[in-house]
C-alpha positions in Angstrom: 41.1 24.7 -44.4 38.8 25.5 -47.4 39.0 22.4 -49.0 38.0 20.3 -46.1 35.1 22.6 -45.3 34.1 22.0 -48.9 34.1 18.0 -48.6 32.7 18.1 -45.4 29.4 19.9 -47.4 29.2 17.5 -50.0 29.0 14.3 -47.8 26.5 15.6 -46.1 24.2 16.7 -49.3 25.1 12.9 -50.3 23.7 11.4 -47.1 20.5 13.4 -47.4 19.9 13.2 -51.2 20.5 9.3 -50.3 18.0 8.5 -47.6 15.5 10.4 -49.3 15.2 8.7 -52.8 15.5 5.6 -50.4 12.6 6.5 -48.4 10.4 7.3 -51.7 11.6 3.6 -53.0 10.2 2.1 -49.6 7.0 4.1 -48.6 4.5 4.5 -51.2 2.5 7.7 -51.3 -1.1 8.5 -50.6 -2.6 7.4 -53.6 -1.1 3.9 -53.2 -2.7 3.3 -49.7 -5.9 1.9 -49.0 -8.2 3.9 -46.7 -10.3 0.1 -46.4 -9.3 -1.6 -42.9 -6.8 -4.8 -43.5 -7.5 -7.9 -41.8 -5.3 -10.8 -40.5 -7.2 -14.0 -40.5 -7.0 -17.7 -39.4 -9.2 -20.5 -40.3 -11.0 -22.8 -37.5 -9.1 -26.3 -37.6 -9.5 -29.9 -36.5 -6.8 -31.3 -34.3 -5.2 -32.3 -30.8 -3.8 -29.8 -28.3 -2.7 -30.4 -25.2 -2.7 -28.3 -22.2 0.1 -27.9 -19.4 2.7 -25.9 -17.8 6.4 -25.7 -18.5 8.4 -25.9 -14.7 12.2 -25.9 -14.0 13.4 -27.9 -11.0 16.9 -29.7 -9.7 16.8 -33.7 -8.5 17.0 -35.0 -5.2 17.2 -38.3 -4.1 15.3 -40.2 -2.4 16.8 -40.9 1.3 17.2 -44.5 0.5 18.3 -45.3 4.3 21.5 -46.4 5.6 23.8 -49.6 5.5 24.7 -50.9 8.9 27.4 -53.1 9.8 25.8 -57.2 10.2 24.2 -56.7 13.4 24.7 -59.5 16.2 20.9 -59.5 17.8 20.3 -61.7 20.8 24.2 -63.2 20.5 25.5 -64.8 23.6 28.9 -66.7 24.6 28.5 -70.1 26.0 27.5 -69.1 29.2 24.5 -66.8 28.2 25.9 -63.5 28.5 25.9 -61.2 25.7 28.6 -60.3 23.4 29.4 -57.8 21.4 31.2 -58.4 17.9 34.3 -56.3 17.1 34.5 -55.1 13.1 36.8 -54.2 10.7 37.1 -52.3 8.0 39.1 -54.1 5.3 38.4 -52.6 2.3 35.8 -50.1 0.8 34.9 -50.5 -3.0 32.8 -46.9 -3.2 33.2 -43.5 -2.8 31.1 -40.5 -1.7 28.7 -39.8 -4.8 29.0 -42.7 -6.6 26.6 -44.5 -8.1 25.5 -48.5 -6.9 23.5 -51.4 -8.1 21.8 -54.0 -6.6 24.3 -56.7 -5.0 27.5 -54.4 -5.3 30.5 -54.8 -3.0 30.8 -51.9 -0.6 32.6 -52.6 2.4 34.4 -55.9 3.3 35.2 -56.2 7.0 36.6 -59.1 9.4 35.5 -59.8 13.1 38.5 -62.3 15.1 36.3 -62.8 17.6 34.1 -64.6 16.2 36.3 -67.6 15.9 36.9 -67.0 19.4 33.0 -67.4 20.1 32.6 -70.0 17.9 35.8 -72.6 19.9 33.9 -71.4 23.0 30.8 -72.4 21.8 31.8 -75.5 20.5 33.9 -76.7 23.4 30.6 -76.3 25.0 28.7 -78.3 23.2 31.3 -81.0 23.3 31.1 -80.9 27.0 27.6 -81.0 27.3 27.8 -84.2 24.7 30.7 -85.7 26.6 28.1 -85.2 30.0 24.6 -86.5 27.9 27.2 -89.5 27.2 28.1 -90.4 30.4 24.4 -89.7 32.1 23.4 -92.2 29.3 25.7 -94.9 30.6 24.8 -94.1 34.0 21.0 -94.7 33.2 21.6 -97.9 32.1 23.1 -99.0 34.8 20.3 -98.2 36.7 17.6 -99.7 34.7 20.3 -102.4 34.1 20.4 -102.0 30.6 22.5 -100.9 27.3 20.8 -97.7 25.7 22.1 -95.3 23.2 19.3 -93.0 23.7 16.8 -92.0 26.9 14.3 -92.9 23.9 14.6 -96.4 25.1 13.8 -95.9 28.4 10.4 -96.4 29.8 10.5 -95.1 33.5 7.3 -96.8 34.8 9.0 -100.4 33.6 11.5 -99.8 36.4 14.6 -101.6 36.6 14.9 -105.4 34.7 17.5 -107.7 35.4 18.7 -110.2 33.1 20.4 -113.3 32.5 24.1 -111.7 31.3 24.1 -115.8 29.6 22.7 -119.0 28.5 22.3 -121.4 31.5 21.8 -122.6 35.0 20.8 -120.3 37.8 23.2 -121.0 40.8 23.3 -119.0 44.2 20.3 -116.8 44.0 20.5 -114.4 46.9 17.8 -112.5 46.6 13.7 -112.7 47.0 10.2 -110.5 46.5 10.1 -107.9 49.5 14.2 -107.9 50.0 15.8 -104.2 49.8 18.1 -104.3 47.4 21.6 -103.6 49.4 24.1 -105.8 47.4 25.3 -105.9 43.9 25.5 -109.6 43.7 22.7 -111.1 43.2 23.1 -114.5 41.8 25.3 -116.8 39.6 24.7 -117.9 35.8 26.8 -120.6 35.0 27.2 -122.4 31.3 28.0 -126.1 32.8 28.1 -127.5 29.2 32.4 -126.9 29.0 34.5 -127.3 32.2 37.5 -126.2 32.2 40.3 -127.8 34.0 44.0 -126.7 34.1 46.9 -129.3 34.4 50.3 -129.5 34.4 53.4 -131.5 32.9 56.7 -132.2 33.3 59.5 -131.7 31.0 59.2 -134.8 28.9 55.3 -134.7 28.8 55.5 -131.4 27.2 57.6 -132.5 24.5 54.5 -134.9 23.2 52.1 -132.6 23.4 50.5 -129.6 21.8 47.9 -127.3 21.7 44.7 -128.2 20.1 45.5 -131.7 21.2 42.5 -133.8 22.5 43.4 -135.9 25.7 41.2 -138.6 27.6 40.2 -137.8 31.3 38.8 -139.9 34.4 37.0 -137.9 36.5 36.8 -138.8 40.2 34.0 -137.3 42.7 34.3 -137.4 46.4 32.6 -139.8 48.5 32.3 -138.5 52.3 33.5 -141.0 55.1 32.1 -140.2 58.6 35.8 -138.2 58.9 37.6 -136.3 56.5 40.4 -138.8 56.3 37.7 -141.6 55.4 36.9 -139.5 52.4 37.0 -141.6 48.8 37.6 -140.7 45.7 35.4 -143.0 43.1 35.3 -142.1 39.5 32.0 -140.2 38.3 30.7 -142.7 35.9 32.9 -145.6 33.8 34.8 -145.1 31.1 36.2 -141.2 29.4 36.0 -138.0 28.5 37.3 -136.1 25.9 38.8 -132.5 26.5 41.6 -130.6 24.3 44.3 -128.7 25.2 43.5 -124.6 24.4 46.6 -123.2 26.0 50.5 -125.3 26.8 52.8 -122.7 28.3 56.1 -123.3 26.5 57.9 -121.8 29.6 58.8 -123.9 32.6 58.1 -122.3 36.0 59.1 -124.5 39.2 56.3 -126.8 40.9 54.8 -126.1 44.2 57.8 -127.9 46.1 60.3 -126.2 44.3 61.3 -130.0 43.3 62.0 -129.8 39.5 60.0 -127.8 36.9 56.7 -127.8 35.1 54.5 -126.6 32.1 51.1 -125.1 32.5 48.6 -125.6 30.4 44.1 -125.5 30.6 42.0 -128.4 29.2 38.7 -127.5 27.6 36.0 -130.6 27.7 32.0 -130.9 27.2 30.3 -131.8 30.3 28.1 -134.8 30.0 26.0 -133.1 33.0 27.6 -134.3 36.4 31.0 -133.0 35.9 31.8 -130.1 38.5 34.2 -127.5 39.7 36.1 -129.7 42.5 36.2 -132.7 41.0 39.7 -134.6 40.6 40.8 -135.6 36.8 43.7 -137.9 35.6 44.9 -137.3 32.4 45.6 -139.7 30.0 47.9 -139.1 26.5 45.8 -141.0 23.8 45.8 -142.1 20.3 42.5 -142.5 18.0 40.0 -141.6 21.3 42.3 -145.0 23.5 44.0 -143.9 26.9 47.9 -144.7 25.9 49.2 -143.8 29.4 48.2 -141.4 32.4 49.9 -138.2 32.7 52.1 -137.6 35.8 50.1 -135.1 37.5 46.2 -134.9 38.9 44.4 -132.0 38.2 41.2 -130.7 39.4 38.0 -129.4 37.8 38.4 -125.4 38.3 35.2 -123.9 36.6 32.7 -124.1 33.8 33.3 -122.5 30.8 31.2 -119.4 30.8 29.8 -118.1 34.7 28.6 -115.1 34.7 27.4 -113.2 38.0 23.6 -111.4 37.8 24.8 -108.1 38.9 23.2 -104.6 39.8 25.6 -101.5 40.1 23.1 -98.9 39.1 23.7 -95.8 41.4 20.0 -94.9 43.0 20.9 -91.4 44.9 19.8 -93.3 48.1 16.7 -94.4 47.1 15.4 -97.1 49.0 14.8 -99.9 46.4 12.9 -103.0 47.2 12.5 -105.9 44.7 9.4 -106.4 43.5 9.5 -109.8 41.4 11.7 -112.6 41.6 11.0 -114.9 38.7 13.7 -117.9 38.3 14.8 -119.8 41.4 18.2 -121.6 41.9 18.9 -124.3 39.4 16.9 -123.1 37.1 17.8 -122.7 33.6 17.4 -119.7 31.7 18.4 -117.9 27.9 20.4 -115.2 27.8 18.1 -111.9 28.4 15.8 -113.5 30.2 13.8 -111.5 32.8 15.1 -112.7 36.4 14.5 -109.9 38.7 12.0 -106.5 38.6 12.0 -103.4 40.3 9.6 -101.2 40.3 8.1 -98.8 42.5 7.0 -94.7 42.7 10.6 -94.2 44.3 12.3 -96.0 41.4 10.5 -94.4 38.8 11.0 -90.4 39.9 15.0 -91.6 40.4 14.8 -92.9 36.3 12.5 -90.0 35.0 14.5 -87.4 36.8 17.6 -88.9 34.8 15.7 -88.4 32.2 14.7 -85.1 32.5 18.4 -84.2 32.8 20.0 -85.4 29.4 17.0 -83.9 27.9 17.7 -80.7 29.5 21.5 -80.9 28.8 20.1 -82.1 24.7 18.2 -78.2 24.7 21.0 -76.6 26.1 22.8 -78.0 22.9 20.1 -77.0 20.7 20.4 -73.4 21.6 24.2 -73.7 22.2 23.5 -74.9 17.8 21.4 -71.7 17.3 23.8 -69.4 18.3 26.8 -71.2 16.2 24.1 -70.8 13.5 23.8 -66.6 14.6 28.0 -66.6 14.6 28.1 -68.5 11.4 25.8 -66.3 9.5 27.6 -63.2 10.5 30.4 -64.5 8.9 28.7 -64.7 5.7 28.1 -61.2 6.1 31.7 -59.6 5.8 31.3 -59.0 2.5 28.5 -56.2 2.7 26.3 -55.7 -0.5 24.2 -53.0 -1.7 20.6 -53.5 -1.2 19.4 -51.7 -4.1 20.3 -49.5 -6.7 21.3 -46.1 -5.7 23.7 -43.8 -4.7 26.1 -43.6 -1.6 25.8 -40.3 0.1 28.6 -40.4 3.0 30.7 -42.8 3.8 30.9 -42.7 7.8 34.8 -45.2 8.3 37.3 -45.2 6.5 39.8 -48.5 5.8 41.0 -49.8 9.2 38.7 -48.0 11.5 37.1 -50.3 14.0 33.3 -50.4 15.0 32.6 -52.6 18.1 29.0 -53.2 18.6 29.1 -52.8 22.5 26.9 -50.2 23.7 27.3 -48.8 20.1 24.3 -46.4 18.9 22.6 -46.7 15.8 24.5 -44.1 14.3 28.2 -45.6 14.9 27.1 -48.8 13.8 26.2 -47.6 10.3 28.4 -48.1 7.0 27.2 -45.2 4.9 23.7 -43.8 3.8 22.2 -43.9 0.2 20.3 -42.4 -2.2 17.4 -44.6 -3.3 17.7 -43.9 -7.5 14.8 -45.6 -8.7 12.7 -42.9 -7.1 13.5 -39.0 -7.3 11.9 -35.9 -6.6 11.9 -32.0 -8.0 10.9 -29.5 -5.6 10.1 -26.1 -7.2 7.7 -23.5 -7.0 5.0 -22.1 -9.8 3.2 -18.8 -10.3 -0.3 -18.3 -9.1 -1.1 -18.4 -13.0 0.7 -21.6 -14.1 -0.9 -23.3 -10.5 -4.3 -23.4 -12.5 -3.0 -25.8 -14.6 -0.9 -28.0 -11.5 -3.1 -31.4 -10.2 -2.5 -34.0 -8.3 -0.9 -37.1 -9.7 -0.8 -35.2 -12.8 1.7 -37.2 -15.4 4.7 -35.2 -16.0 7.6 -35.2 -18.6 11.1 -34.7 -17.9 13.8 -33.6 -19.7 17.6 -32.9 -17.8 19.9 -30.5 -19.3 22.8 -33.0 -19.2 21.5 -36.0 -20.8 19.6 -34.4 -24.3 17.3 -36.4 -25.9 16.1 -38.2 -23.1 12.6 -38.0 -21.4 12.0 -39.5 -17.9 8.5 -40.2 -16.6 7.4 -38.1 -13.5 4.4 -37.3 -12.0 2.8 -34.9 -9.8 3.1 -36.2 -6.0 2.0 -33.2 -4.1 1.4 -29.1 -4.3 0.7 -27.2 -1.5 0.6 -23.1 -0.9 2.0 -21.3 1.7 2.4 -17.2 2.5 5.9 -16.0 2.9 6.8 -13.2 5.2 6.1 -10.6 2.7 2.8 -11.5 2.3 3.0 -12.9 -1.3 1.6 -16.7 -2.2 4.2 -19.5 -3.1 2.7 -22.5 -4.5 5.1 -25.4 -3.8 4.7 -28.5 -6.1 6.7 -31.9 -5.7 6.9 -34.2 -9.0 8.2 -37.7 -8.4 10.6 -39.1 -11.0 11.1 -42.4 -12.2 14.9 -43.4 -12.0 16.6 -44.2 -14.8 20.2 -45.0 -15.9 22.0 -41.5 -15.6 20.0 -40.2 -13.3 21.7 -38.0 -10.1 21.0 -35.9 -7.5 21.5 -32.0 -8.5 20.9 -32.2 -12.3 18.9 -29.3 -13.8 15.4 -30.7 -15.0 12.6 -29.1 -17.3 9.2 -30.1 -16.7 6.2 -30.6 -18.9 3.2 -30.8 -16.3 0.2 -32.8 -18.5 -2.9 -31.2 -17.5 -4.9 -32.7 -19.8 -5.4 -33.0 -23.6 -8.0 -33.3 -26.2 -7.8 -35.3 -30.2 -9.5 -34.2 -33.0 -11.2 -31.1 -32.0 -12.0 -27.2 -33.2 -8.9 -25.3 -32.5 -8.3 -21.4 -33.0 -4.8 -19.5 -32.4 -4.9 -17.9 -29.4 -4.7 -14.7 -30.4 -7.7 -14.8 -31.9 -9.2 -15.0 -28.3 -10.7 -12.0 -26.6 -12.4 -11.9 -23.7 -15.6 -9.1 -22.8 -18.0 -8.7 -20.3 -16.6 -12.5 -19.0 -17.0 -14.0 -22.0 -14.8 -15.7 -24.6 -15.6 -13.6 -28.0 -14.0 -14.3 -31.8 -14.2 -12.2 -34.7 -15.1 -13.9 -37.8 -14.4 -12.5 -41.3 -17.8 -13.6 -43.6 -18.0 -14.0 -47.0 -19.7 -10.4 -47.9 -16.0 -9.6 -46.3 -17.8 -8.2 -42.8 -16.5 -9.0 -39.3 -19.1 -10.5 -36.9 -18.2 -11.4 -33.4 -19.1 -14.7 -32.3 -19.5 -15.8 -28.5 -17.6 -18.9 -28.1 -17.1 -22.0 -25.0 -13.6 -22.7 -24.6 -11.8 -25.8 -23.5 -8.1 -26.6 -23.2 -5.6 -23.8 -23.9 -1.8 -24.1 -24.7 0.7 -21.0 -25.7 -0.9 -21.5 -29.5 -3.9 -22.9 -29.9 -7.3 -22.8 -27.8 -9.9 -25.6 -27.9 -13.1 -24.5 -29.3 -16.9 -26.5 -28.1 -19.3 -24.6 -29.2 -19.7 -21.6 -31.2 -17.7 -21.8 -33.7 -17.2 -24.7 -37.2 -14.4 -26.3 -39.2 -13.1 -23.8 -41.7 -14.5 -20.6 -40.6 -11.8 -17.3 -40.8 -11.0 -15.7 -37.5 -9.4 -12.3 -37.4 -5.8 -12.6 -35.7 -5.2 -8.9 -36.4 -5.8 -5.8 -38.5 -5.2 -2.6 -39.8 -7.5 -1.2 -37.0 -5.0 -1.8 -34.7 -2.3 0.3 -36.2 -1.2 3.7 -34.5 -3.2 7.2 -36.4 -0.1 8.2 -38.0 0.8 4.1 -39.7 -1.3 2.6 -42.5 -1.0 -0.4 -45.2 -0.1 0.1 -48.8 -2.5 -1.1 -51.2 0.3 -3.5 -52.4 0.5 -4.9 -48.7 3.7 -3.2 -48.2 5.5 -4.8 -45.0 6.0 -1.1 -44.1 3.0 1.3 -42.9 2.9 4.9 -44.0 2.4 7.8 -42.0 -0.8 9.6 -42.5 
């Protein structure tokens, strides 16, 4: 027990014995002190400073709207009647939160039905062809002529008829003033070929062929005062020449069942008095001479080419009177020329409203074109894209949900909304000191926590003030950022609010910086090593450095502290001591 008594004593003389030799190492005595105040000074500089105010905020983007399924505006079935479009989701190539560029895939979806609108539609315009088609043949008839397009058709020339060939006009039927109440109207006959068909027996056929020429006596009858007294004289002396364009190689039996015969047709040039009626005896020849007359007579049956002028226009009932009749019978006439007009206010309301209906049915095709042009253009849209650069906020369907656009609102009909990246805000708050130095449009400099070493452009888009329910002043400011690469909603951002600078100007520490009676006051230390305070004009400010304007020049010593501000009981060793004594 003694013993530890006696250690216990002797650490504790140690402790003391040490702390005081250290104390008379560290703090000098009174002799070594200077009763003389101790100043701290700075000299006036030349340089830049620039003011502002140091904010914290978080992003948030910029509602960048939403993305709607391809809508089907104004889209009607064949008929006229609205439809609605029935979508798909296929696939979805985003997430929540995830960031987009311009022209990224982000939903691909599929519509059946509009194959379905499109064969309606075009069955419909196929019809409505298939109708303009047939109204067009129908027009033609009634202006008795061959168009392709109502283009050609000039309803005040009213209806034209023709000759349908080259030759002689024969039965005219028709004259100026006559209602037009039969189809036939006249005859146009070629009388340059006749044709006459003949027959031959079993041996004849054997020496002859087709493409054969054969000599021919025709006879014309001479009228007696009775029937029985009739002749038969030939036309003119001598032949002519026809050939043989068709020689049935099967026999059928003659009239009086009597044996059998071959049919065949004769083809000869008309010397200009031969016609239909007239008797011919064939005759087989050699080198254009008669060798010997064929066993049977045949008889004249037509001209080569007769055609009948015909009008089978249909004119709704319309009373239609002819207006010009300009051949008469025997006349001969070219092909297309102009035999018969008709014309008339009745005529041409019956050819314009014709008219009027192709070109109706040719606009209903137009639109029925439009709308495969809507239908076709959704189509291209399955694949939907982002519109700009961004950030998807929701997604609102899910693979395989359907959206039909009947009766749908605008919110079922949207994809997903976005974020719109390129532009971002920071909404935060300042104190009624750091709002002094808060403008508008203000540049600001942003710096985010989670991308170091980066700075983002911002600026100062509004600030506004507004008394909460205790009674105290919030100052609400809003900085716009410009997006960037990296950029998201929620990041932590420090702000650097510019409020202005100034180059190569006085500065002083800040510190140095008193203010009395309201004004801005400096101590300067002179050269006889006296302080005189100096009124100055103060400019921009920062946490260092204050701008001096006036008052002050370029090398002068301010006083940033001294020994007069030290407590009674401290003071500063002569040697400048870090440590002040106590008096």
């Amino acid at each position: 027990m003694y013993k530890k008594v006696i250690s216990i004593i002797l650490v504790i003389v140690l402790v003391f014995t040490g702390g005081y030799f250290t104390a008379k190492m560290l703090v000098p005595d009174s002799s070594q002190v200077s009763n003389e105040p101790r100043y701290s000074t700075k000299p006036v500089t030349r340089g830049d400073i620039k003011q502002g105010v140091n904010i914290t905020g978080q992003l948030n983007g910029n509602w960048g709207g939403s993305i709607s399924v391809p809508k089907p505006e104004g889209l009607t079935d064949a008929s006229g009647a609205s439809v609605s479009v029935k979508y798909k989701v296929e696939e979805l190539f985003v997430d929540a939160n995830q960031m987009i560029k311009k022209g990224d895939n982000l939903v691909r979806l599929s519509a059946e039905n509009l194959g379905d609108i499109l064969e309606d539609l075009t069955k419909s315009i196929e019809e409505k062809q298939s109708s303009i088609s047939e109204k067009t043949i129908a027009l033609g008839k009634i202006i008795n002529k061959d168009i392709t397009d109502v283009s050609q058709v000039n309803p005040n020339e009213g209806i034209v008829i023709t000759a349908p060939i080259r030759g002689r006009v024969s039965e005219l039927s028709i004259k100026e003033g006559d209602i037009l109440e039969s189809a036939n109207l006249g005859t146009i006959v070629d009388d340059s070929v006749v044709k006459i068909p003949f027959k031959v027996n079993q041996h004849e056929f054997e020496s002859l062929k087709v493409g054969e020429e054969v000599q021919m006596q025709i006879y014309r009858v001479v009228k007696g005062a009775t029937e029985s007294e009739n002749k038969e004289v030939p036309l003119f002396n001598g032949f002519i020449t026809g050939k043989i364009t068709a020689l049935n190689e099967n026999a059928v039996p003659s009239t009086d069942m009597i044996y059998y015969v071959h049919n065949g047709m004769i083809e000869a040039p008309n010397p200009g008095l031969v016609q239909p009626g007239m008797k011919a005896l064939l005759y087989k020849q050699e080198n254009g001479t008669p060798l010997y007359s064929l066993n049977f007579t045949s008889t004249v049956s037509s001209y080569l080419n007769e055609k009948r002028v015909q009008y089978t226009g249909n004119m709704n009932n319309a009373t239609v009177i002819v207006t010009d009749v300009l051949v008469s019978e025997n006349e001969f006439v070219e092909e297309g020329q102009t035999l018969i007009r008709i014309a008339g206010n009745d005529v041409t309301e019956v050819i314009q409203k014709e008219i009027d209906e192709i070109k109706k049915i040719r606009e209903e095709i137009d639109l029925l074109y439009k709308k495969i042009d809507k239908v076709s253009e959704l189509t291209t849209k399955m694949m939907v894209t982002a519109p700009a650069d961004g950030m998807v906020s929701y997604l609102n369907y899910k693979v395989g949900d359907e959206i039909d656009t009947q009766n749908a609102d605008q919110w079922s009909l949207q994809l997903m909304d976005m974020y719109n990246t390129s532009e971002m805000y920071i909404y935060t708050t300042v104190s009624d000191l750091d709002v002094l130095y808060i403008r508008q449009d203000a540049p600001v400099v942003v710096t985010v926590d989670a991308l170091p070493g980066e700075t983002f452009d911002g600026v100062v888009s509004n600030f506004d003030q507004w008394t909460d329910r205790e009674g105290k002043t919030v100052y609400n400011v809003q900085i716009k950022v410009e997006g960037r690469e990296g950029l998201r909603p929620g990041m932590n951002t420090n702000c650097f609010v510019d409020s202005g600078e100034s180059l190569d100007t006085l500065l002083v520490p800040i510190e140095a910086v008193f203010e009395e009676n309201g004004k801005q006051k400096v101590e300067v230390l002179t050269e006889a090593k006296e302080i005189e305070i100096v009124e100055i004009e103060v400019g921009l400010m920062n946490d260092m450095f204050v701008e001096v304007l006036g008052g002050l020049e370029e090398g002068q010593l301010v006083v940033t502290g001294s020994t007069k501000d030290l407590m009674p009981s401290q003071s500063v060793p002569e040697n400048d001591s870090i440590l002040p004594i106590n008096q």
